[in-house]
matplotlib code that plots the C-alpha trace (Angstrom):
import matplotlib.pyplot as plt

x = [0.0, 1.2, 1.0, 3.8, 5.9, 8.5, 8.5, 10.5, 12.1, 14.4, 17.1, 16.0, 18.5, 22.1, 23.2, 20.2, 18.9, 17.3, 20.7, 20.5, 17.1, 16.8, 19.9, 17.6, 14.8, 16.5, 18.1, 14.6, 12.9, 9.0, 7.3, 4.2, 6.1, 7.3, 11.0, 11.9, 14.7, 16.4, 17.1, 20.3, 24.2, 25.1, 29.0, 26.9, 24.7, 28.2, 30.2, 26.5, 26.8, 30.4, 30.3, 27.7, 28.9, 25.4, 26.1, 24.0, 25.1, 24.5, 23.4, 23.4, 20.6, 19.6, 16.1, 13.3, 12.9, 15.8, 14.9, 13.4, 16.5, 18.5, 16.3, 17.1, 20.6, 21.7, 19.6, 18.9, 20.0, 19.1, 22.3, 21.6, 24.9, 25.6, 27.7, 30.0, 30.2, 27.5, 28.0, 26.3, 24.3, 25.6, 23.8, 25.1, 23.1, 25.5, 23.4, 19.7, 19.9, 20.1, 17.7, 14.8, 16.1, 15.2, 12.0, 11.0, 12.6, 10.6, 7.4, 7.9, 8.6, 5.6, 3.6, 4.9, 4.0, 7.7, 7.1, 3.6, 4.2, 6.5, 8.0, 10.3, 12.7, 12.7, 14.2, 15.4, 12.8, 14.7, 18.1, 15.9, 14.3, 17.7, 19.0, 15.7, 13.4, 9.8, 7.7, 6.9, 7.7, 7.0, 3.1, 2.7, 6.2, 4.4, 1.2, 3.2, 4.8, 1.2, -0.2, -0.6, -3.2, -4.6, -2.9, -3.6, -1.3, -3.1, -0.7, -2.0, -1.1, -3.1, -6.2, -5.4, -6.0, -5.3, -5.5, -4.6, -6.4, -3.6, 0.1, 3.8, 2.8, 3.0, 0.0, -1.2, -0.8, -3.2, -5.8, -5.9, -5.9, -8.1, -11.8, -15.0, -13.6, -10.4, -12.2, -14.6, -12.0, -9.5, -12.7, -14.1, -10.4, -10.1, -13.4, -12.8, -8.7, -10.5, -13.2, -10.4, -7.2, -8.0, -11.0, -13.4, -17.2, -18.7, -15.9, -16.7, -15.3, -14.8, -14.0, -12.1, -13.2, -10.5, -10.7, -11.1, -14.7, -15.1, -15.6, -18.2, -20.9, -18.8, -17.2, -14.1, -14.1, -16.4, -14.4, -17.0, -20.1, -18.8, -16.1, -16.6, -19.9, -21.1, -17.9, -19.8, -23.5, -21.6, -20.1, -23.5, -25.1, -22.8, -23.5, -20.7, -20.5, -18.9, -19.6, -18.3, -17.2, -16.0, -13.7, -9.9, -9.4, -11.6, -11.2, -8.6, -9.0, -9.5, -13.2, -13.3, -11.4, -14.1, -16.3, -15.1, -11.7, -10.3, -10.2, -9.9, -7.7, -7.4, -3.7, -0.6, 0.2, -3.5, -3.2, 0.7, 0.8, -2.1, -0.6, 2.4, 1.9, -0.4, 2.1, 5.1, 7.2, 4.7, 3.0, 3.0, 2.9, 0.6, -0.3, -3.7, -5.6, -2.4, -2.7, 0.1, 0.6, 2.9, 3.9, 6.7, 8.1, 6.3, 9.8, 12.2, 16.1, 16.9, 20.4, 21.1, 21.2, 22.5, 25.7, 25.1, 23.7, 20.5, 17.8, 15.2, 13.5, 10.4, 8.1, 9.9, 8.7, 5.2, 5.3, 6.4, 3.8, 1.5, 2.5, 2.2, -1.4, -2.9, -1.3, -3.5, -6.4, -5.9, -5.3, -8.6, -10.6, -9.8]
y = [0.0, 3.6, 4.5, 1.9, 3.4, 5.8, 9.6, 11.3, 14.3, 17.2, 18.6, 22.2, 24.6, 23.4, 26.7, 27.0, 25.2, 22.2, 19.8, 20.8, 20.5, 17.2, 15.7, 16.9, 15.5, 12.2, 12.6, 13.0, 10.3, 10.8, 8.2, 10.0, 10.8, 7.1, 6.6, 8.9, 9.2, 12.6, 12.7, 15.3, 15.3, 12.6, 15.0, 17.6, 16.0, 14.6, 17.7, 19.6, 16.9, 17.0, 21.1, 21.2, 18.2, 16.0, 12.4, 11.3, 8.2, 9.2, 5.6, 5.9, 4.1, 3.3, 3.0, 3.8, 0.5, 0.4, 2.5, 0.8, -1.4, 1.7, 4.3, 3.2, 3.5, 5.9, 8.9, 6.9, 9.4, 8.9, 11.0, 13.9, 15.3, 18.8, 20.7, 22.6, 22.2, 24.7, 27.1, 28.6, 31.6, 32.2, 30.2, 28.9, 29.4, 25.8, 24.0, 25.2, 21.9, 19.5, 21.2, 21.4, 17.8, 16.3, 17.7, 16.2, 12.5, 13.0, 13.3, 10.5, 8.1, 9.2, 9.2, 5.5, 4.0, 4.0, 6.8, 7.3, 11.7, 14.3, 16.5, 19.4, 21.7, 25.4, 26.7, 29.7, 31.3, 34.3, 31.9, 29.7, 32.1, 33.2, 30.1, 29.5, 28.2, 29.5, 28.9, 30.9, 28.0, 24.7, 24.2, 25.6, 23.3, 20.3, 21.1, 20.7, 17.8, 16.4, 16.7, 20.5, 19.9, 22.8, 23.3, 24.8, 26.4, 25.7, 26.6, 24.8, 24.4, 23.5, 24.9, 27.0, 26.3, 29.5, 29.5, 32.1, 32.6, 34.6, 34.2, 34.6, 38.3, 41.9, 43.2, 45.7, 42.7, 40.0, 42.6, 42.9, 39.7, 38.7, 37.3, 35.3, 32.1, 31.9, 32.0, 29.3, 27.2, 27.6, 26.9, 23.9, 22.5, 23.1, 21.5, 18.1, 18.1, 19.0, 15.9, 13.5, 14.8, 16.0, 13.6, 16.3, 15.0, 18.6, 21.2, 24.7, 27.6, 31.3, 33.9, 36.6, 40.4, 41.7, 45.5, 47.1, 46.3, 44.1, 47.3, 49.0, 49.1, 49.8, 53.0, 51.2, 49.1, 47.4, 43.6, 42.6, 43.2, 42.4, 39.3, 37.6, 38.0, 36.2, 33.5, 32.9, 32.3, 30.2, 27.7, 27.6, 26.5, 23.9, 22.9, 24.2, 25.2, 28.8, 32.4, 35.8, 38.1, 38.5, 41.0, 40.2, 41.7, 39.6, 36.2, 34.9, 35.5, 31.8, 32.4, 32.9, 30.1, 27.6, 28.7, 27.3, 24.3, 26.8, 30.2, 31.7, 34.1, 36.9, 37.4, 36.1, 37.6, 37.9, 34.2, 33.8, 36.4, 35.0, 31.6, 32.6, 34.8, 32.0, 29.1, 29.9, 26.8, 24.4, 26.0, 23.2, 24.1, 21.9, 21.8, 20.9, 19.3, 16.9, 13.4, 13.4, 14.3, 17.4, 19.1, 21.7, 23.6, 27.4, 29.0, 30.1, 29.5, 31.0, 32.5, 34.5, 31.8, 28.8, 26.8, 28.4, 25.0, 27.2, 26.2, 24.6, 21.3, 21.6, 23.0, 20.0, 17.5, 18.7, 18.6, 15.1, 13.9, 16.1, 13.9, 10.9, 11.6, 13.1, 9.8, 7.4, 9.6, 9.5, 5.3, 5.0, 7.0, 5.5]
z = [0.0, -0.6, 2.8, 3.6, 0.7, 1.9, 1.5, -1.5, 0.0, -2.0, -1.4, -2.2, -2.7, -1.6, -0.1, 1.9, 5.2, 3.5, 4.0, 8.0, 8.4, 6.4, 8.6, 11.8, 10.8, 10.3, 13.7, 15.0, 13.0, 14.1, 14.3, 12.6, 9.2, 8.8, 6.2, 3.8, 1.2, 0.0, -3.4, -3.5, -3.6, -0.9, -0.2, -0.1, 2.9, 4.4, 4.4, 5.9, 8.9, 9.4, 9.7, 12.0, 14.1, 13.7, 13.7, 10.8, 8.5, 4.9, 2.8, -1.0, -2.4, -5.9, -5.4, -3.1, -2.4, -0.3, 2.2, 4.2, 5.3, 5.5, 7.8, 11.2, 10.7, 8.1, 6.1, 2.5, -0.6, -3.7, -5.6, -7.5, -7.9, -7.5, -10.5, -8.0, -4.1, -2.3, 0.1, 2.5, 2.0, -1.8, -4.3, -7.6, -10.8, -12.0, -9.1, -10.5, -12.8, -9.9, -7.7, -10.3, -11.2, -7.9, -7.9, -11.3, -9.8, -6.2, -8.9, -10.7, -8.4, -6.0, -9.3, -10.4, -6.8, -5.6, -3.0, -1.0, -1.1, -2.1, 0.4, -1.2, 1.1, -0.1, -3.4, -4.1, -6.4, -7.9, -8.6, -10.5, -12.6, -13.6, -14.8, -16.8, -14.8, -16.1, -13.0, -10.2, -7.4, -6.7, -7.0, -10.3, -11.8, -10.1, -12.0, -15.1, -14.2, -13.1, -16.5, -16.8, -13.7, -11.5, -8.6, -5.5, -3.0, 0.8, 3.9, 7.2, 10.7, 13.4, 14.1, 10.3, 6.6, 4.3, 0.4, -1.4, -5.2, -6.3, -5.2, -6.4, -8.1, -7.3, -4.7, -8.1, -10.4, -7.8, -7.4, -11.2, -11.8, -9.6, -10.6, -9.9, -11.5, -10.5, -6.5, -7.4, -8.8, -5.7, -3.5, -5.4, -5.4, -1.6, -0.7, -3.1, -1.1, 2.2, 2.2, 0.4, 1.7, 5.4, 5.8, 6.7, 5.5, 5.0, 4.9, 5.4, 3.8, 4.5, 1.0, 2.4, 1.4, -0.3, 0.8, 4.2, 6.1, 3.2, 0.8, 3.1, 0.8, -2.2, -0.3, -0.3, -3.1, -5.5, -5.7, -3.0, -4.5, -8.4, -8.0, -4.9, -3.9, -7.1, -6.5, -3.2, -4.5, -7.4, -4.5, -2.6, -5.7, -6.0, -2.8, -0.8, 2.4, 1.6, 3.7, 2.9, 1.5, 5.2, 6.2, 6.5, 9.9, 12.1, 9.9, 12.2, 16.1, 17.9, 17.5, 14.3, 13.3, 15.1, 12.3, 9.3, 8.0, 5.8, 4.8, 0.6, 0.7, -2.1, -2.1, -0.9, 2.5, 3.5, 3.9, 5.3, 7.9, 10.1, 9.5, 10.3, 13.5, 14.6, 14.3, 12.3, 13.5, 12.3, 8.9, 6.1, 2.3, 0.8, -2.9, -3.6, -6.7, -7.8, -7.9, -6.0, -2.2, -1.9, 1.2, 2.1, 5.1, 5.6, 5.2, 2.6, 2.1, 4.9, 3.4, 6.5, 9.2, 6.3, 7.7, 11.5, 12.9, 13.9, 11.6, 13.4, 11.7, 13.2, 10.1, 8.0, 10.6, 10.2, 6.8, 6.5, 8.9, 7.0, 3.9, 5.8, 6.8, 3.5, 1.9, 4.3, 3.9, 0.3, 0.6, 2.7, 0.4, -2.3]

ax = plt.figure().add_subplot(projection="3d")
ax.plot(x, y, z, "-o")
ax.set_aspect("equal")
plt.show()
């Protein structure tokens, strides 16, 4: 069954925190998340350890497969060889081919059975873009490899879901951009991944207003009454369980959050700062509407604190028991 299958983990960006946290998460091996497998530069996850003194084994493997014999003892890689040796804090535009290559590997295995989810540790957006790469970040390079599927970018922690209908774009460029159908597609997705992926029977969303006091009657704005008003009659003819438009600024106090399992958000930070300021330790990226399970840490590269030995694991812990769980909610559903 897939939920027995180990989890395909990237390496990320080399110069970044993902080879410390990856070694820490190892180190802490949680029960919850089950084996996983990196798929990166095994001297690159060597020299990490020996630098910042943790005593973690590194295990070549040439498969998936093997993982399981080689957890308990040693961190199973799966090489992906790096063109020149990282370093900390100062990415290489020569590595960008083995970064995005271990992402397209950790999809196909999870896609051909060999791996029950994906989990990805952060890239480096801008460094990618300059060596070619034409997406935005991982969810909308998965949706390629996935087919050319939809995909949906949900953060979550506990006691949070946020989704965001716009994202990686300037604030003038979302707002723009933004539209009725592009919030009922984000919402639809989220409900199906809700009921299938987080095993909630009759999920219940909240559409965030996008302007102050949700546009006070058109005073301050008119994207209430015009976009998302009409995406929110759209869901409840569907037959989802959608409110709003509700204004931003009381969406997310502890009461609030009783009322609903996730929240559509109209841009990107009016979904990751409450997520963040409410748990930023243990916010999971997940990407929605894949056939694939896909799950990431909340944070970035962290450039300024690489090679210091103080990058806590903790958000990479959650997202591989995240990962874990969608993939045996996923397994039971099915």
């Amino acid at each position: 069954m897939a939920t027995d299958l180990p989890l395909a983990l990237t390496m990320g960006e080399p110069s970044g925190i993902g080879g410390e946290i990856t070694l820490k998460a190892w180190r802490a091996k949680p029960a919850a998340a089950g084996s996983f497998f990196c798929i990166g530069d095994p001297a690159w996850l060597a020299e990490c350890a020996r630098e910042q003194g943790l005593d973690v084994p590194i295990a070549v493997i040439n498969s998936p497969a093997e993982t399981a014999d080689m957890f308990a003892r040693a961190l199973p890689v799966l090489p992906e060889t790096l063109a020149t040796a990282a370093v900390a804090g100062k990415p290489d535009a020569a590595n960008a081919p083995a970064v995005i290559n271990a992402i397209k590997r950790a999809a196909h295995c999870t896609l051909d059975g060999e791996a029950a989810a994906v989990v990805t540790n952060p890239i480096h957006k801008k460094g990618l873009a300059d060596s070619g790469f034409a997406h935005t970040g991982h969810t909308e390079f998965l949706g390629e490899l996935c087919g050319g599927v939809q995909p949906i970018m949900m953060l979550a922690c506990p006691g949070l879901r946020v989704v965001p209908v716009t994202v990686h774009m300037a604030l003038r460029d979302a707002i723009a951009a933004l539209n009725t159908e592009a919030i009922v597609t984000a919402a639809t997705i989220t409900a199906k991944a809700l009921a299938r992926d987080f095993a909630i029977a009759e999920p219940r969303l909240a559409i965030a207003a996008l302007n102050p006091h949700a546009g006070e009657d058109g005073m301050m704005g008119a994207e209430e009454s015009r976009i998302i008003a009409p995406a929110v009659a759209a869901l409840k003819q569907r037959g989802i369980a959608a409110f709003g438009p509700a204004p931003a600024d009381s969406l997310f106090h502890a009461r609030a959050r009783t009322t609903y399992d996730a929240v559509i958000c109209m841009y990107h930070d009016q979904a990751l700062i409450p997520l963040k300021t409410v748990d930023f330790d243990n916010g999971v990226d997940v990407t929605l509407g894949l056939p694939l399970v896909r799950t990431s840490p909340d944070h970035g590269t962290a450039f300024e604190i690489a090679g210091k030995g103080i990058a806590h694991e903790s958000s990479l812990i959650a997202a591989l028991i995240l990962a874990r769980d969608i993939a045996a909610n996923r397994s039971r559903a099915a």
